[in-house]
C-alpha positions as CSV (number, residue, x, y, z in Angstrom):
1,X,-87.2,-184.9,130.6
2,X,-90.8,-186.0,130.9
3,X,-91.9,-183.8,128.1
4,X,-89.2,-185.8,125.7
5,X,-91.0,-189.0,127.2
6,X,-94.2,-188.3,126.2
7,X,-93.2,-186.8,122.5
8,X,-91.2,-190.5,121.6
9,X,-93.9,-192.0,122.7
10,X,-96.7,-190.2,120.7
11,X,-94.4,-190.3,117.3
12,X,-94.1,-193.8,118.0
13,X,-98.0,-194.2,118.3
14,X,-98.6,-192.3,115.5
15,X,-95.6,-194.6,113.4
16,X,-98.0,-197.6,114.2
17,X,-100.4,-196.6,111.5
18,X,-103.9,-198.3,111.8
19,X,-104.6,-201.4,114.1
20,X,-107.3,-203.4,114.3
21,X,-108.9,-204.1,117.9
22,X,-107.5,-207.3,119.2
23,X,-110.9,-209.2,118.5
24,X,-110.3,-208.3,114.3
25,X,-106.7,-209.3,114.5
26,X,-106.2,-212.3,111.4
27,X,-109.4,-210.1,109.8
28,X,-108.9,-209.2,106.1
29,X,-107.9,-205.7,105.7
30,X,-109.2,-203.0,102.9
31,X,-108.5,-199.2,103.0
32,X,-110.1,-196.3,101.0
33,X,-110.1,-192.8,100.7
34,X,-113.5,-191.5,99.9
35,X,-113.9,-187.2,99.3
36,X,-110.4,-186.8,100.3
37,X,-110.1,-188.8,103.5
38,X,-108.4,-192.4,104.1
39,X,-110.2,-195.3,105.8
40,X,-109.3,-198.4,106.7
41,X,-111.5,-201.6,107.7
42,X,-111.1,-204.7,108.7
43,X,-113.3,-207.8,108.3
44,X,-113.5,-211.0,110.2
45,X,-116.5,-213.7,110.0
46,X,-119.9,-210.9,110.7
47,X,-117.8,-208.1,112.4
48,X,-115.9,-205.1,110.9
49,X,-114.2,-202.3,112.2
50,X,-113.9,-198.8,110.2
51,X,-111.1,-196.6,111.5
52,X,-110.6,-192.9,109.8
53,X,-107.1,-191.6,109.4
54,X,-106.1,-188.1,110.0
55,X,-107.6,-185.1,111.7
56,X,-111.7,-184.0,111.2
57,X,-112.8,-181.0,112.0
58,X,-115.7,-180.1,114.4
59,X,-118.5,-180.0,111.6
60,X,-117.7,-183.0,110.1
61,X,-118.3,-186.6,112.4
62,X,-121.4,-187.2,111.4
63,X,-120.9,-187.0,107.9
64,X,-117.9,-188.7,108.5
65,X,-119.6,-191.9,110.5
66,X,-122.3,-192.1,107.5
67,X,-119.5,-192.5,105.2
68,X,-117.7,-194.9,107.2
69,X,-121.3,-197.2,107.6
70,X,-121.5,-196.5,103.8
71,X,-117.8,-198.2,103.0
72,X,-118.5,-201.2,104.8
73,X,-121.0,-202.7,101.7
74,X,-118.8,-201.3,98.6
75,X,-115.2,-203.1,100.2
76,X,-116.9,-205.8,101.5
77,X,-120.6,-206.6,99.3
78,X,-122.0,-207.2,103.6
79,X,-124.3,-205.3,105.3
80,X,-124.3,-203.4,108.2
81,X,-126.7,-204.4,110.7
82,X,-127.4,-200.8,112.1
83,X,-128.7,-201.7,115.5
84,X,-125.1,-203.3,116.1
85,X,-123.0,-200.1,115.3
86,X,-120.7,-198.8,117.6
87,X,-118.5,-196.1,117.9
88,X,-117.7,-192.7,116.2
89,X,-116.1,-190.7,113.8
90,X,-112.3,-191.9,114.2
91,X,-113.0,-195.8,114.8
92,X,-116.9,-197.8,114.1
93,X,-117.6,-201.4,115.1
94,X,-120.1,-203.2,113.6
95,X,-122.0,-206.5,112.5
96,X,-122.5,-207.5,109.0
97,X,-125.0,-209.5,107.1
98,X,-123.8,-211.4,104.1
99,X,-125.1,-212.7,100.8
100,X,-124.5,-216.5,100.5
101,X,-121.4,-216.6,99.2
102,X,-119.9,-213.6,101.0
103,X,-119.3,-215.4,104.4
């Protein structure tokens, strides 16, 4: 019976989709797919937050986390401020810079 717990409660994880951290919620969401791979970020005043969806192999996180810092200027036109990044492969938190304009 506990087994049957557990599986209803991962399906219904997995239903949720992507969600930002509490501290993005209200933040403007954008999703990508770059080489194959979906991405969603979401933006609020200097911070964003990268998450990957779906399964990476072994091999592939760091290639995965350059492509997610890569993202964050093309959906957004901010920079990342590199000594702020957080995170890995499957969810990034960051700070941006942004042209005047941009904020």
């Amino acid at each position: 019976m506990r087994w049957i717990a557990c599986l209803a409660l991962c399906l219904f994880c997995v239903a949720c989709g992507a969600q930002p951290a509490p501290l993005m919620l209200g933040g403007a969401r954008h999703e990508t797919t770059v080489e194959g791979r979906d991405y969603v970020l979401y933006r609020k005043d200097n911070r964003v937050e990268v998450i990957r969806l779906g399964w990476a192999d072994p091999g592939e996180h760091q290639r995965i986390r350059a492509t997610m810092i890569d993202i964050v200027p093309w959906l957004t036109g901010c920079n990342v401020v590199p000594s702020t990044v957080q995170g890995d492969s499957g969810e990034m938190r960051a700070r941006v810079t942004c042209p005047k304009g941009r904020r």
